[in-house]
C-alpha positions as CSV (number, residue, x, y, z in Angstrom):
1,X,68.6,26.7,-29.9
2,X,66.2,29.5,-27.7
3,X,63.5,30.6,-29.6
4,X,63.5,34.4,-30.5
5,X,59.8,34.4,-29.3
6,X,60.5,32.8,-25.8
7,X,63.1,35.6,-25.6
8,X,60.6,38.6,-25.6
9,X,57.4,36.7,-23.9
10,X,58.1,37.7,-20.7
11,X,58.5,41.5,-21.2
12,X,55.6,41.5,-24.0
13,X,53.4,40.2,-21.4
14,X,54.8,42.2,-18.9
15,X,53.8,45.1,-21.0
16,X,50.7,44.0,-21.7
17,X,49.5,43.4,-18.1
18,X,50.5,47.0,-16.8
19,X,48.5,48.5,-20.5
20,X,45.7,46.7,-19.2
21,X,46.2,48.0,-15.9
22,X,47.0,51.4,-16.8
23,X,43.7,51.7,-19.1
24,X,42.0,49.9,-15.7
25,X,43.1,52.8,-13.8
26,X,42.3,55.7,-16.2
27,X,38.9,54.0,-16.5
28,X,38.3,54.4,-13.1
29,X,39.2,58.0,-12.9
30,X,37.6,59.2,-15.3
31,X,34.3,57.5,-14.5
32,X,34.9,58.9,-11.0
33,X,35.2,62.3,-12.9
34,X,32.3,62.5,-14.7
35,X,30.0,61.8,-11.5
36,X,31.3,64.7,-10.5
37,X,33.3,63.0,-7.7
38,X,35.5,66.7,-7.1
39,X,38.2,64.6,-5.4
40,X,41.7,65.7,-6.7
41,X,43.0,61.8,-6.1
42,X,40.9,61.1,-9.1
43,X,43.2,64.0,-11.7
44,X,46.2,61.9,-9.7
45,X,44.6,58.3,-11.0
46,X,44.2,59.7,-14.3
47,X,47.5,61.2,-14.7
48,X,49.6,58.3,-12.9
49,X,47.2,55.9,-15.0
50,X,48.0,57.8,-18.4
51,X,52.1,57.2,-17.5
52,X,51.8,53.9,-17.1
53,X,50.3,53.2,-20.2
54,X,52.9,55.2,-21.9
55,X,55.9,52.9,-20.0
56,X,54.3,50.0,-20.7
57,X,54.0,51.0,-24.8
58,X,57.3,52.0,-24.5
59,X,58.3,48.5,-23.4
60,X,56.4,46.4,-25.5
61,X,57.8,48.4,-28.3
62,X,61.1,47.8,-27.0
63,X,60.5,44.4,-27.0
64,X,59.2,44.4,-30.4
65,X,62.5,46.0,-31.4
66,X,64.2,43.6,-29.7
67,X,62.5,40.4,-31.2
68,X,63.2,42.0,-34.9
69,X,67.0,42.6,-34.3
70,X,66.7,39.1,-32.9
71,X,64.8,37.6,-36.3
72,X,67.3,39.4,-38.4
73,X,70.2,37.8,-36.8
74,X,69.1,34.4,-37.0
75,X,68.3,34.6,-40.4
């Protein structure tokens, strides 16, 4: 029988990797902000930083969702 966790590691950690990346990149920008930097690729970082974070939570929630209609089912 699969395991219901092996099922959702892959996107989980998926998700995780572009959170991590996403808070990376806002990081960045907004450092890069408060210098001062008056470069308008940094509001483009934040921003395109910000929605990948937001995908990411969405798909790690999905997973989440997934993995609990999985548990139910198997019960």
């Amino acid at each position: 029988m699969i395991s219901t966790s092996s099922l959702s590691r892959p996107a989980m950690g998926a998700a995780r990797a572009g959170l991590q990346q996403g808070l990376s990149q806002v990081a960045r920008a907004a450092q890069s902000i408060a210098k001062g930097e008056n470069n308008p690729r940094n509001a483009t970082d934040l921003i395109e930083g910000q929605r990948t974070m937001e995908v990411n939570a969405r798909v790690l929630q999905k997973a989440d969702e997934k993995l609990g209609t999985l548990l139910n089912v198997s019960v």
